[in-house]
N, C-alpha and C positions, 0 to 999 in steps of 0.2 A: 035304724035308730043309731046316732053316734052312743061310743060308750063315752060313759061318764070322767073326766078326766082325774085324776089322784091330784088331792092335793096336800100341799106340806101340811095343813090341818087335819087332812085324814089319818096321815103316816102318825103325829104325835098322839092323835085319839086310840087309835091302836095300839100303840104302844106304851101310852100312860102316862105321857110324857106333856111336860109342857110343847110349847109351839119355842120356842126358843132354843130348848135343850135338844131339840128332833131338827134344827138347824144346823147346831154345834155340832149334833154325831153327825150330820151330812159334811162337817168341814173340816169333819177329824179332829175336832179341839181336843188339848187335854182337860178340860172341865170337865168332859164326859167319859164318864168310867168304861173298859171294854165291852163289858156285856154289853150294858146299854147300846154303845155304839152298833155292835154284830147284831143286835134286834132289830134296832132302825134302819140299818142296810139292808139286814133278808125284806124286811117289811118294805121296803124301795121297791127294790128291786120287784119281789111277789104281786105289787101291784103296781107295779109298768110307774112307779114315780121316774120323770127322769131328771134324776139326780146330780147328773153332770155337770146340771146346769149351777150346782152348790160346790161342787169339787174346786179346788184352788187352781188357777191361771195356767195352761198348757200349752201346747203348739195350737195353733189357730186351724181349724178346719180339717182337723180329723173326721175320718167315717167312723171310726168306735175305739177300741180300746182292748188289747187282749193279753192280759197278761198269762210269764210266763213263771210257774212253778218247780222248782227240782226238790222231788221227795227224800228224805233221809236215803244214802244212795246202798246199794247192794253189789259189789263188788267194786264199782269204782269208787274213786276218792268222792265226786262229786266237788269238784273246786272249779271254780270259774273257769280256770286257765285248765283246766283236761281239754287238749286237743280234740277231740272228738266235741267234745260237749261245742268248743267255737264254731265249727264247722257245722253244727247242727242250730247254734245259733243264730249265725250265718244267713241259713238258708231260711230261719224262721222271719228273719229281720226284712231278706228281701222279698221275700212272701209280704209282707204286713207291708212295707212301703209300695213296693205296689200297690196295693188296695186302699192307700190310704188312709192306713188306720196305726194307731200308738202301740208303740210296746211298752210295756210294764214288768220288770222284774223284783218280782216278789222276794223279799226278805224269809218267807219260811219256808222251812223243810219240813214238809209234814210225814209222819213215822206212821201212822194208824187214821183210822178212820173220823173219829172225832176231827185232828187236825186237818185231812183233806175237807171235810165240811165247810169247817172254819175258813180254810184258806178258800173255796169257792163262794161261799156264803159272805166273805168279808170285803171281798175284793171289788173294787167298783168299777172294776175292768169288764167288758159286756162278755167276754168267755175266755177260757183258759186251758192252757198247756201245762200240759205234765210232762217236766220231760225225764221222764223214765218210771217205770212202774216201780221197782223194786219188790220188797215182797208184800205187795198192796194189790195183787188181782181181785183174791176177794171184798177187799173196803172198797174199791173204782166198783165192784159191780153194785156194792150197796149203795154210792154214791149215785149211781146212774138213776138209781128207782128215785130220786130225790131230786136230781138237777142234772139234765141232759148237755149243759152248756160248757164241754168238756171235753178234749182231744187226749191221748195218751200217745206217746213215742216210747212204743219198745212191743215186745214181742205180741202174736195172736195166741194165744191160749185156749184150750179145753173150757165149756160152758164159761166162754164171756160175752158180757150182755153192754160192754160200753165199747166204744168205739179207740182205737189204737190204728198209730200210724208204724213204721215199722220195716225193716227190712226180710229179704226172705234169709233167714240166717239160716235153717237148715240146708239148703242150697247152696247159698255159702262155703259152708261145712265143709259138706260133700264135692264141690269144687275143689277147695285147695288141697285137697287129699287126695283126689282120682288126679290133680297132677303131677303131685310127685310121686304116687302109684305108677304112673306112665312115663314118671323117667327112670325107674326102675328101684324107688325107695323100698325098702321092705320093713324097715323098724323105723315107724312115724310117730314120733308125742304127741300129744295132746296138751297143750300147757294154757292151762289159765282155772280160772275159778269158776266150778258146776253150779255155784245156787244161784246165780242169775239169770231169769228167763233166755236172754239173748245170749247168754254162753253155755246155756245148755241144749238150745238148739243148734249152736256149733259145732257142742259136740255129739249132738245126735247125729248130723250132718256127716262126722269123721267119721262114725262106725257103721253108718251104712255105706260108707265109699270103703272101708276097710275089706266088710261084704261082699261088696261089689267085686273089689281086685282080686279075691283071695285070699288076703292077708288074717291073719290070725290076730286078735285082739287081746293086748298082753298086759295085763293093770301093771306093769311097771312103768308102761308109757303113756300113763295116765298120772298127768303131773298136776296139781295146784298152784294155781300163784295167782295172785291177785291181780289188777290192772293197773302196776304201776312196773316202772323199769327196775327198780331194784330189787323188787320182790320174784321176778321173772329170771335177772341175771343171779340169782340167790338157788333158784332153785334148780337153773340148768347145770349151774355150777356143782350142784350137791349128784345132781347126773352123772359127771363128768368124773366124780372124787368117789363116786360107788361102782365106777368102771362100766356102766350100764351101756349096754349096746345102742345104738340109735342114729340113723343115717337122715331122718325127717324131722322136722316141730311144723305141727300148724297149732297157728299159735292165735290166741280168743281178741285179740287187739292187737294193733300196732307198738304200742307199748310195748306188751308182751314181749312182741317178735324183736322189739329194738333191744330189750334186755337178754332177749336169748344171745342175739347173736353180738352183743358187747362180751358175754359169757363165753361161748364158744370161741373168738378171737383174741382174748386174754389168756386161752388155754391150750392156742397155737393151732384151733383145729380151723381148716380151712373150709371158709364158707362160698362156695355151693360145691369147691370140690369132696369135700365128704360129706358136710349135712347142708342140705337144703333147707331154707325157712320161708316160709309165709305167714303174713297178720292178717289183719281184719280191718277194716276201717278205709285206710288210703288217708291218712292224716298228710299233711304238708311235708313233715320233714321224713314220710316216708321213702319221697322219691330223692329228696338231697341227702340221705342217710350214705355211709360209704361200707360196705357195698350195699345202693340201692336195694330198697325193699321191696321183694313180691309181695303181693296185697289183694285182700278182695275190699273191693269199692264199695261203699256206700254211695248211694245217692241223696247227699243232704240239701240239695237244690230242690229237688222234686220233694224230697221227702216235706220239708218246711210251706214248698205252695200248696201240699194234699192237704198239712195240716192247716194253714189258714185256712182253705178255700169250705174245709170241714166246718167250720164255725161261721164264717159268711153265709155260704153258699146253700146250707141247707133249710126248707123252709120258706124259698124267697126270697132268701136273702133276712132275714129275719133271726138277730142272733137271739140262741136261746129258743128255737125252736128243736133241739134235736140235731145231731151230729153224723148219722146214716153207719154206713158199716165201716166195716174196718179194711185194711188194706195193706198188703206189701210190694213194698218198692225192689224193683228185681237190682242183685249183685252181678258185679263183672271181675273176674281176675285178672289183673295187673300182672305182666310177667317181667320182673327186673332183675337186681341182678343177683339178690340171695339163692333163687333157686335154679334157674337156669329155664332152656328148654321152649 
């Protein structure tokens, strides 16, 4: 038996609404107040209306539609133009053109749980990108029990029930530390910001490689600084003015790593003959940086077709069936010319 098909008269019945005004939330007008509107789209959506066909004029002959989200951000700036973020754009962008489907970038930043509802619930995109968790693992799992039509980029966590793309950033870690361990560093920082999932798995990554080498783990080399250049070259600098020993930085970003060593070469120490630096990411201008930046790679080509292919692919092909597991994309280390070796 065919199922019964929705129609724009059932959406307004449900909702309370006239047959006009359950048009209007489908066209976005401003006649119609937000709630309203967010009623009539969950109420779309919940019953398979499709809606698109009300949406205002697009590219012609898309397969669907996925927008993308970035949460109020946790240790990054979260601005369009953060290097990482384009490169992860990037790869989301040529994900979706392939597939032939639209991207959509969402005007909100949702903080808490209520807003990531709203912003899956609102959006007439057929499924969506987080791109980055921040401190929202628990709201993404309560979100799951609700609407499985949902990818997150950024780290795997402890009892998580939604699906995340993601690099192995422990590995990571542990990479750029076991190789300046092997070129004979002994006193390695750690510099960047512990409360974001992906920089505390980097730096979980440095103190099992610390472990590993022998090296003794010294909270003085355990440095803070946010993901931006001047918050990093601020902080290596305060290193440097407290006379603190240290022949290594691996550092939680590219960023990071560019403001260390703007830091250390303003302060006359030579980079890689005394301290060696490594980032995180492999952004563009790590490799035109002078002296070239050792880096561990991301892979935001693969990382952006895992996360499409998550919202296609699972199901049948069927968006809005379920998004399957989670998954990290392995790191490589870059060796140029910050550290040597």
């Amino acid at each position: 038996m065919s199922r019964k098909t929705t129609r724009l008269e059932d959406i307004a019945r449900l909702a309370g609404v006239s047959i006009a005004t359950a048009s209007r939330a489908l066209n976005d007008s401003p006649a119609v107040n937000d709630r309203t509107k967010q009623l009539i789209w969950k109420l779309a959506k919940e019953h398979d209306y499709p809606f698109r066909r009300h949406m205002p004029a697009g590219p012609i002959g898309a397969q669907g539609t996925i927008a993308l989200v970035v949460p109020r951000p946790q240790g990054r700036e979260g601005r369009l133009s953060d290097p990482f973020f384009l490169e992860l754009l990037a790869g989301v962008g040529e994900a979706a053109r392939e597939r032939g489907c639209d991207l959509l970038m969402s005007h909100i930043s949702p903080a808490n749980y209520e807003e990531l509802s709203a912003a899956l619930n609102t959006s007439r995109a057929d499924g969506v990108i987080f791109l980055g968790q921040s401190s929202l693992h628990s709201a993404f799992n309560r979100l799951v029990d609700a609407d499985h039509r949902f990818v997150v980029w950024g780290a795997e966590l402890p009892e998580q029930d939604y699906c995340s793309i993601g690099s192995d950033n422990t590995f990571g870690g542990r990479r750029a530390t076991l190789h300046l361990a092997r070129l004979g560093r002994q006193r390695i920082v750690f510099l960047g910001d512990l409360d974001p999932p992906e920089a505390m798995q980097r730096h979980r990554g440095y103190l099992d490689a610390l472990g590993q080498a022998g090296l003794a783990v010294a909270p003085d080399l355990i440095v803070p600084a946010h993901f931006e250049v001047e918050s990093a070259e601020a902080a290596v600098d305060a290193l440097i003015r407290r006379g603190v020993d240290f022949d290594g930085i691996v550092a939680a970003s590219d960023q990071i790593a560019l403001g260390a060593v703007r830091a250390l070469l303003h302060a006359g120490v030579d980079v890689p003959g005394k301290v060696s630096v490594i980032g995180f990411d492999n952004v563009p201008f790590s490799r035109y940086s002078r002296p070239a930046l050792s880096t561990i790679a991301q892979d935001t080509m693969k990382a952006g077709r895992l996360m499409v292919s998550k919202l296609l692919d699972h199901g049948g092909g069927d968006l809005g069936a379920g998004v399957g597991r989670s998954e990290r994309v392995p790191t490589e280390l870059i060796v140029r010319e910050t550290c040597g070796g």
